[in-house]
C-alpha positions in Angstrom: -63.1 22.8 168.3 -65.9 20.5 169.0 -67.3 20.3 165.8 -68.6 16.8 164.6 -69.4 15.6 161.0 -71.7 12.6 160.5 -70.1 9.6 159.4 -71.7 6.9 156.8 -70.9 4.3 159.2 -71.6 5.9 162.4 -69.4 6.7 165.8 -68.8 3.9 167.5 -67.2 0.6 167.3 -65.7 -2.5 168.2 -63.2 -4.4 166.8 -64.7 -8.0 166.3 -62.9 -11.2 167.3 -64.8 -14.4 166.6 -64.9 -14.9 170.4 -67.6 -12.6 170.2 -69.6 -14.3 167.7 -72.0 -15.9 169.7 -73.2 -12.6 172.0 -73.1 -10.5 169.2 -75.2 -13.4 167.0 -78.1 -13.1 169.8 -77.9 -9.3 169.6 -75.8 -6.0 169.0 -75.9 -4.0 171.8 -77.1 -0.7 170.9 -73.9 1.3 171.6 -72.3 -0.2 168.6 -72.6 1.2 165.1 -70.0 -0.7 163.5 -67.2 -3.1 163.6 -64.2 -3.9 162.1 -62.4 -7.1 161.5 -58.8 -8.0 159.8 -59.7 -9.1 156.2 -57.1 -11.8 156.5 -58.8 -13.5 159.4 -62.2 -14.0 157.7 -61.8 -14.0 153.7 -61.1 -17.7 153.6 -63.4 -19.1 155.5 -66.2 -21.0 154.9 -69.3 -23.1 156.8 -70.5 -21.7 159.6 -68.2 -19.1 160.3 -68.7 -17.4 156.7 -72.7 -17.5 157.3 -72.5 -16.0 160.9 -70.2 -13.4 159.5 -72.4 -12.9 156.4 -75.3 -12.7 159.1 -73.5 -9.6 160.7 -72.6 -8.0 157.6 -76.0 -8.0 155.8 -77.3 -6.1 159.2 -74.4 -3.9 160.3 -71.9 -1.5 159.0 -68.1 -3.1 158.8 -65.0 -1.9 158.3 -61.3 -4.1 157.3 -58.5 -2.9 159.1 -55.7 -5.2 157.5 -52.7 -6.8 158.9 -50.5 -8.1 155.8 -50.5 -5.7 152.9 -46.9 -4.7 154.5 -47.1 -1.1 152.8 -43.6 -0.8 153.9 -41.7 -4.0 152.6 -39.2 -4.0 149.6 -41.0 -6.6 147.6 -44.0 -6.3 145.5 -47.4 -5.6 146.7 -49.4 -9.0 146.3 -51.8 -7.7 143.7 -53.7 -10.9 144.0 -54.1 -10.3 147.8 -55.0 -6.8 147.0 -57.6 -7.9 144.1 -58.9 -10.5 146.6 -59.8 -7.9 149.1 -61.4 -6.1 146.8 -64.2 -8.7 146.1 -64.5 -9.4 149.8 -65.2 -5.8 150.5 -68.0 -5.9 147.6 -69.4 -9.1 148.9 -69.8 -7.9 152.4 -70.4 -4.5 151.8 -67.1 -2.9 153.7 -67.5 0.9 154.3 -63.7 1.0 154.2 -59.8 -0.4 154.3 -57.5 0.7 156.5 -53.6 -0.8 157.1 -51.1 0.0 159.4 -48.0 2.3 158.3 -45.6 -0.4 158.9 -44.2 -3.3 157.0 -44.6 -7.6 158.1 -42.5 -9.3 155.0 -39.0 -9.9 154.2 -38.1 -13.1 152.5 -41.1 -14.4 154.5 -43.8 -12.9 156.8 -42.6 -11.7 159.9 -46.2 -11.9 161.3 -45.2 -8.6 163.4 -45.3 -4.9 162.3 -42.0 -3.4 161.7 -41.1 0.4 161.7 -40.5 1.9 158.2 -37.6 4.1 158.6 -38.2 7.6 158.9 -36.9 9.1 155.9 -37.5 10.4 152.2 -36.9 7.6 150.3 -38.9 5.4 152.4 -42.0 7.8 152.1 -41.3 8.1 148.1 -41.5 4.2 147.9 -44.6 3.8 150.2 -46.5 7.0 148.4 -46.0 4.8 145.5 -47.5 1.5 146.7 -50.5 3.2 148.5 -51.6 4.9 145.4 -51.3 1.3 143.8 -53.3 0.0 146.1 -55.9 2.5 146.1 -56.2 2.6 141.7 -56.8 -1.4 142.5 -59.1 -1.3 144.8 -61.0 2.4 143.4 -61.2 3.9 146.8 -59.0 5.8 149.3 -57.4 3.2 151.9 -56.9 4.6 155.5 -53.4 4.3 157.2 -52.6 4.1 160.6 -50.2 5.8 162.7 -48.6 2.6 164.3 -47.0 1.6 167.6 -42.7 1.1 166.9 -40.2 0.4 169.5 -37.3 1.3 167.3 -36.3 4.1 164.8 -33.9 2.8 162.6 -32.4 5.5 160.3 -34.2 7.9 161.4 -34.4 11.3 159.5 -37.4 13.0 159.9 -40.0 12.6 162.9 -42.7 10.4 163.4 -44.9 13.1 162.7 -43.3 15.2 159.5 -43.3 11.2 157.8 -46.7 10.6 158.5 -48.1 14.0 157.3 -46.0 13.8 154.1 -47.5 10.1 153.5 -50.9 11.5 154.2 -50.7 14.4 151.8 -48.8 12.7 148.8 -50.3 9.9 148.8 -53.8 11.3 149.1 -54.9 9.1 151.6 -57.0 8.8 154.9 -55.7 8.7 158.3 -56.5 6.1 161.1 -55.6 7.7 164.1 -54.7 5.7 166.5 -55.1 7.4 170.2 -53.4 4.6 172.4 -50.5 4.7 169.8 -49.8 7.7 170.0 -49.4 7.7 174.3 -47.7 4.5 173.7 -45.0 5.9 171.5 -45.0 9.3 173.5 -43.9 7.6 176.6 -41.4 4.7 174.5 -39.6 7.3 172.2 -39.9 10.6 174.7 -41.9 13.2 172.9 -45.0 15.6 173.8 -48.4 13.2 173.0 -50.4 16.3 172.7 -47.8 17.8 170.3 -47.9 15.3 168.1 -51.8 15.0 168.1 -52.1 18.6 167.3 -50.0 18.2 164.2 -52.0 16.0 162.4 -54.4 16.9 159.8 -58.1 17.4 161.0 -59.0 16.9 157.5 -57.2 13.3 157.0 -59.0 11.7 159.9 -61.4 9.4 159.1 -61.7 7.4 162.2 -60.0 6.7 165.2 -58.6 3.9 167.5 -58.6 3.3 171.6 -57.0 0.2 173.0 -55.6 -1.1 176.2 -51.9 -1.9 176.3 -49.1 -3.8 178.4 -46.2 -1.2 181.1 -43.1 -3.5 180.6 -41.1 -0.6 182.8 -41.7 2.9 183.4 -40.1 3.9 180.0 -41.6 0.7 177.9 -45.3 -0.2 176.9 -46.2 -2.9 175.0 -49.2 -2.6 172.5 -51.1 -5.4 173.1 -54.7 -4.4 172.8 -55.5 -6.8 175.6 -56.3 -4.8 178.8 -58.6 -1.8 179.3 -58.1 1.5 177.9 -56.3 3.7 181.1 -56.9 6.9 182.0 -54.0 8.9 180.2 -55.4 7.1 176.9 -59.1 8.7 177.8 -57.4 12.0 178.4 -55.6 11.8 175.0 -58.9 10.5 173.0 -60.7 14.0 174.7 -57.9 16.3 174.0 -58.6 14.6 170.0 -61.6 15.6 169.8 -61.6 19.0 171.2 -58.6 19.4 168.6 -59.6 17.9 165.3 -63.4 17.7 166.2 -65.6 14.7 166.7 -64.4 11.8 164.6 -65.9 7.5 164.6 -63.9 5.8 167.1 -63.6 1.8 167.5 -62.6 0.1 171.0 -60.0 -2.8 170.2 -59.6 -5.5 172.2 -57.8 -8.7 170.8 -57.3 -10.8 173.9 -58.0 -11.4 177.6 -61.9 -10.7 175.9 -64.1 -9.8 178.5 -68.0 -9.8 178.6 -69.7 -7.6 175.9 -71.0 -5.8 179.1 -67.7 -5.2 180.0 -66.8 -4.4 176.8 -69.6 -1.9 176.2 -69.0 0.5 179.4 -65.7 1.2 177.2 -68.1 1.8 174.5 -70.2 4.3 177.0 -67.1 6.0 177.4 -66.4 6.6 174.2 -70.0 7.9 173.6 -69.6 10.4 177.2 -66.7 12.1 175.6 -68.4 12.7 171.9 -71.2 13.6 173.9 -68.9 16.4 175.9 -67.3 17.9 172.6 -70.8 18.2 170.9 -71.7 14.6 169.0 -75.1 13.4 169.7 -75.3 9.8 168.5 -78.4 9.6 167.9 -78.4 12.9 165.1 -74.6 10.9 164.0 -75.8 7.5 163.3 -76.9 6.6 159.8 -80.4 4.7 160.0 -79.1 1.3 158.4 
């Protein structure tokens, strides 16, 4: 396809962890045009860490990519959780909200994403609480397709349950690259299949991350190695498919330098480069 639209908040990013505070502080090297943090991690803090993450704000484009609002759970949304986001985003100016299609409460918070099972009821339920969520907030929020290591229930595919969310709930997809190869290989199915049969027109940005081989038939989602070759591959065939889209390197542990971290960042820019995206005609002038 190879056809790219400009985004407000630019085409490349990089998931911020406060281990990068101090490098990024001193300066933002130039292949980043946004990052993204989990809401959860930052909205209560105060002293220095709020003013260094106030410093980055008032400069750079950010985005929230949540961990808690557990889209999928049987209890209530936490409308004051919701509500509380929605002051944090005005105060720091977030371009947008994204949350993974999963679930992390029960009687308590499991602190891990759980799979949602794969069937009609379950997408009528989580329709419901996404379009709550989004008349809260006034805005579309942007789901990701998430790693899962079990399908319990199962009664439609991965795929036909994330399209039907997408569409009746009238919401944005986060497409997740490194997901996608990591389910392909755990659950057995065609990575390219199920990359064609998402919805050009849902994407609004994408994910690449590094993850963990536990055996030949097991990964681990970890985010906290380098993004491998297959993963590359997959993020190429994307764009050639659904066009250039914003794409944000995450990397939540084993953090190496930001010069390390930014010939990830180059690679990113090479293959947006290949399929058409000039990033200098893509990125907004903040």
């Amino acid at each position: 396809m190879g056809v790219s639209n400009k985004s407000e908040f630019g085409m490349v990013g990089l998931g911020l962890r406060r281990e990068m505070l101090d490098e990024l502080l001193i300066q933002v090297p130039k292949q980043i045009d946004f990052m993204e943090v989990a809401p959860e991690n930052w909205l209560k803090l105060g002293g220095r860490y709020k003013k260094q993450f106030k410093t980055l704000t008032g400069a750079h484009d950010f985005l929230c990519h949540g961990l808690s609002l557990s889209i999928g759970a049987p209890q209530p949304l936490d409308i004051d959780f919701v509500k509380a986001l929605k002051a944090f985003f005005k105060e720091h100016g977030i371009k947008r909200y994204s949350e993974h299609l999963s679930y992390c409460s029960g009687t308590g918070h499991m602190y891990d994403l759980m799979p949602i099972p794969f069937t009609e009821p379950a997408i009528d339920h989580v329709v419901k609480r996404i379009k709550q969520v989004q008349d809260i907030l006034e805005q579309q929020i942007t789901i990701e397709n998430v790693s899962y290591y079990a399908a319990p229930g199962q009664e439609l595919t991965e795929l036909e349950f994330t399209n039907e969310i997408l569409a009746q709930a009238d919401c944005k997809l986060l497409l997740d690259v490194n997901n996608i190869y990591v389910n392909s290989v755990n659950h057995g199915y065609d990575a390219q299949e199920f990359l064609q049969g998402l919805p050009s027109e849902r994407i609004d940005y994408g994910h690449v991350a590094g993850h963990y081989n536990e055996a030949d038939d097991l990964i681990v989602d970890t985010h906290g190695a380098d993004v491998i070759a297959s993963v590359w591959e997959l993020l190429d065939k994307a764009y050639e498919v659904h066009g250039v889209f914003p794409t944000l390197l995450e990397r939540d542990f084993n953090i190496p330098t930001m010069s390390e971290l930014t010939k990830e960042l180059d690679i990113i820019i090479k293959l947006q480069a290949k399929h058409g995206a000039s990033k200098q005609q893509l990125s907004p002038v903040l």
